[in-house]
C-alpha positions in Angstrom: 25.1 -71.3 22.2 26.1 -68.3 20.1 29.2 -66.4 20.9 30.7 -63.0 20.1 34.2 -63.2 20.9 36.2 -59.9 21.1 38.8 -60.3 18.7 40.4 -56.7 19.2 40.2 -53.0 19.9 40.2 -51.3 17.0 42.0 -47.8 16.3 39.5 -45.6 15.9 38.4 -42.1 17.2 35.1 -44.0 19.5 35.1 -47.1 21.1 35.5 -50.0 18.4 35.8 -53.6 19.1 35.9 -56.6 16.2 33.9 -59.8 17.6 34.0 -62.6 15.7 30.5 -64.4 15.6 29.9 -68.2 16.3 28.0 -69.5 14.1 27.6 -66.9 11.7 25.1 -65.0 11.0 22.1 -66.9 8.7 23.6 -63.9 6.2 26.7 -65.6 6.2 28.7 -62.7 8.5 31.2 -64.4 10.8 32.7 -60.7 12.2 31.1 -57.4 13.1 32.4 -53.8 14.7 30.7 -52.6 17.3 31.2 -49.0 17.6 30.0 -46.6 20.8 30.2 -43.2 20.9 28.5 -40.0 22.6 25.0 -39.0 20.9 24.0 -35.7 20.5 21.9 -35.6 23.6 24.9 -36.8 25.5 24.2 -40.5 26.0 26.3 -43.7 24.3 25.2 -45.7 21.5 26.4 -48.5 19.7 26.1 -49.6 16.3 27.2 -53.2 15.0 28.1 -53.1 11.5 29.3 -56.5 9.4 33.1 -56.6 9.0 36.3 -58.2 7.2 38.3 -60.5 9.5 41.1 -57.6 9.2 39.0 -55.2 10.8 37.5 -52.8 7.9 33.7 -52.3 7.5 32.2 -54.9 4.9 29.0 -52.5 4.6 28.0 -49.3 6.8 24.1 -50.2 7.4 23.7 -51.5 10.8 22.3 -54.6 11.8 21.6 -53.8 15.0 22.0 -50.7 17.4 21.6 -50.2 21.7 21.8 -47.7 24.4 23.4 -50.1 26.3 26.4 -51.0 25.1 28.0 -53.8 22.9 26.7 -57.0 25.0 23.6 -56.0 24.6 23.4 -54.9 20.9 25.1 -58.1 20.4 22.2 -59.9 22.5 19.6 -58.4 20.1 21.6 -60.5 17.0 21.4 -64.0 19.5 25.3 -63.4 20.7 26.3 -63.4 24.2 30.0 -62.1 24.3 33.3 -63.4 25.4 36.5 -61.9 25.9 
């Protein structure tokens, strides 16, 4: 089974949490951000972007993005998450 275990919150101005990934990714990423915040049209979206072990952004294209929050963005990359 592949897990995305939450590693920390991260200090941010939106809601940012560093999972690291088991296994990696086949791209070799072992940690990702996921990051929700308000849209324009007033709902919450969340972005997953690849990341350092420290925390910091590796590259700013997404690999995947939900409406529904960080479990299921995660879900869409094969993750299920643990705390």
């Amino acid at each position: 089974m592949s897990t995305a275990t939450a590693l920390r919150t991260l200090p941010w101005d939106n809601d940012a949490t560093l999972y690291e990934l088991t296994p990696p990714l086949p791209n070799g990423v072992t940690h990702v951000i996921a990051s929700t915040t308000v849209l324009g049209n007033g709902t919450t979206g969340t972005l997953v972007l690849a990341a350092t072990e420290d925390g910091q952004v590796a590259y700013w294209i997404p690999l995947t993005a939900s409406l529904d929050g960080d479990a299921s963005a995660l879900a869409q990359l094969g993750y299920e998450v643990r705390s």
